[in-house]
C-alpha positions as CSV (number, residue, x, y, z in Angstrom):
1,X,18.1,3.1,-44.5
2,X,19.3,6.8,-44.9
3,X,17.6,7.6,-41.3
4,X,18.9,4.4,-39.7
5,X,22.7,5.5,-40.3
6,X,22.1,9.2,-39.2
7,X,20.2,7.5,-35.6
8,X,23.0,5.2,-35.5
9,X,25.4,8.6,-35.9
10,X,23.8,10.7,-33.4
11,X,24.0,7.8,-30.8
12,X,27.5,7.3,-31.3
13,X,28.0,11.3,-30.8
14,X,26.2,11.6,-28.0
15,X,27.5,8.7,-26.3
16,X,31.1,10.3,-27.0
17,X,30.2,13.4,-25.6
18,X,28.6,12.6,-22.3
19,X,31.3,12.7,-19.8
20,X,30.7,10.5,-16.9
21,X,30.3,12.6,-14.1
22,X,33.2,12.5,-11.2
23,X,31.7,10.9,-7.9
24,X,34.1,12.0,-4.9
25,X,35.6,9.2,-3.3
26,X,34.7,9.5,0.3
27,X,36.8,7.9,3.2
28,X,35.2,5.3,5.9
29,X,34.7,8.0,8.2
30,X,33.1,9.9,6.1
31,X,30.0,7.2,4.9
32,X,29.6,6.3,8.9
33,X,29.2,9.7,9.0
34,X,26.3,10.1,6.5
35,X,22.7,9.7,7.1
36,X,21.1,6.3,6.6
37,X,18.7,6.8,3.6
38,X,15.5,6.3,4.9
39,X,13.8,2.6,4.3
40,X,10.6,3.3,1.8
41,X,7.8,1.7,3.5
42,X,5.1,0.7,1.4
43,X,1.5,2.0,1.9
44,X,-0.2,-1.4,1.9
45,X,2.9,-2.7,4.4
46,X,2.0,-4.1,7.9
47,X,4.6,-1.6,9.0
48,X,2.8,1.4,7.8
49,X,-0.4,-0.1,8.4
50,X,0.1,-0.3,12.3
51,X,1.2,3.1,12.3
52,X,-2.1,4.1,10.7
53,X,-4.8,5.6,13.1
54,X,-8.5,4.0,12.0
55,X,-12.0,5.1,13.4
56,X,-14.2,2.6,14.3
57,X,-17.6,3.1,13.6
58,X,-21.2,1.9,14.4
59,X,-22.7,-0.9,12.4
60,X,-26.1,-0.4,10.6
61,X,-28.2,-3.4,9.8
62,X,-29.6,-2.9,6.3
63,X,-31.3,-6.1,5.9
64,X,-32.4,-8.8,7.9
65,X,-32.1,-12.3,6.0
66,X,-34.0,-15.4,7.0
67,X,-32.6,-17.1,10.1
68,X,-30.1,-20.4,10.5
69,X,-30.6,-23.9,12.0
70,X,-29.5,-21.5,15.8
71,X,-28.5,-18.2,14.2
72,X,-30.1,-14.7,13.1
73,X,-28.2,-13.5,10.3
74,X,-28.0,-9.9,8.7
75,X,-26.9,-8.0,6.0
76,X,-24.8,-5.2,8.0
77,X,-22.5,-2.1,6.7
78,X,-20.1,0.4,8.4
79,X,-18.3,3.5,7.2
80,X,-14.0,2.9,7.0
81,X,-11.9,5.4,5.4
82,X,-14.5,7.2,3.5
83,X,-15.9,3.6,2.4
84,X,-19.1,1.8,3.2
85,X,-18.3,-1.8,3.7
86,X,-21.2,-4.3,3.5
87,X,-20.8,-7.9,5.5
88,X,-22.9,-11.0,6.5
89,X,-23.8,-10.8,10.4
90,X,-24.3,-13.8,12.6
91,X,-25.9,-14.0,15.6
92,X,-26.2,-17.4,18.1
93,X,-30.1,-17.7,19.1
94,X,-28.0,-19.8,22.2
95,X,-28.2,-17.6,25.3
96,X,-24.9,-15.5,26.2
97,X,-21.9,-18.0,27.8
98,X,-21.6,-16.5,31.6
């Protein structure tokens, strides 16, 4: 209980003794004047996404699987930002449309 009153104390000087600091008033001409803060744009944003510069890369089949009722289908993998990213790849058997 003892250690309860002397927190309780210490907050209550403490809170007397901070002085809240004086913030300038500024006129109109002065905040049209000021820099806009800058927006913080998110890394995972569409915004900062778009801005982003990514290398395409060649595809590597790594396995081939066994074939669909009119497709071939693969087991592929690429290289993106330092990653290897695996994916299913399907391919018509149809010929090519003109």
């Amino acid at each position: 209980m003892k250690s309860f009153f002397i927190t309780l104390s210490l907050l209550f000087c403490l809170s007397s003794c901070i002085q809240p600091s004086a913030v300038p008033e500024m006129t109109p001409e002065e905040e049209l004047s000021q820099p806009a803060p800058q927006e913080a744009i998110h890394p995972m944003s569409i915004k900062h996404l778009r801005s982003q510069e990514f290398s395409g890369g060649d595809f590597i089949i790594e396995r081939q699987l066994g074939n669909g009722t009119n497709y071939k289908q693969y087991i592929a993998s690429y290289r993106s930002e330092g990653l290897k990213v695996f994916g299913l790849l399907t391919v018509p058997l149809a010929n090519k449309p003109e």
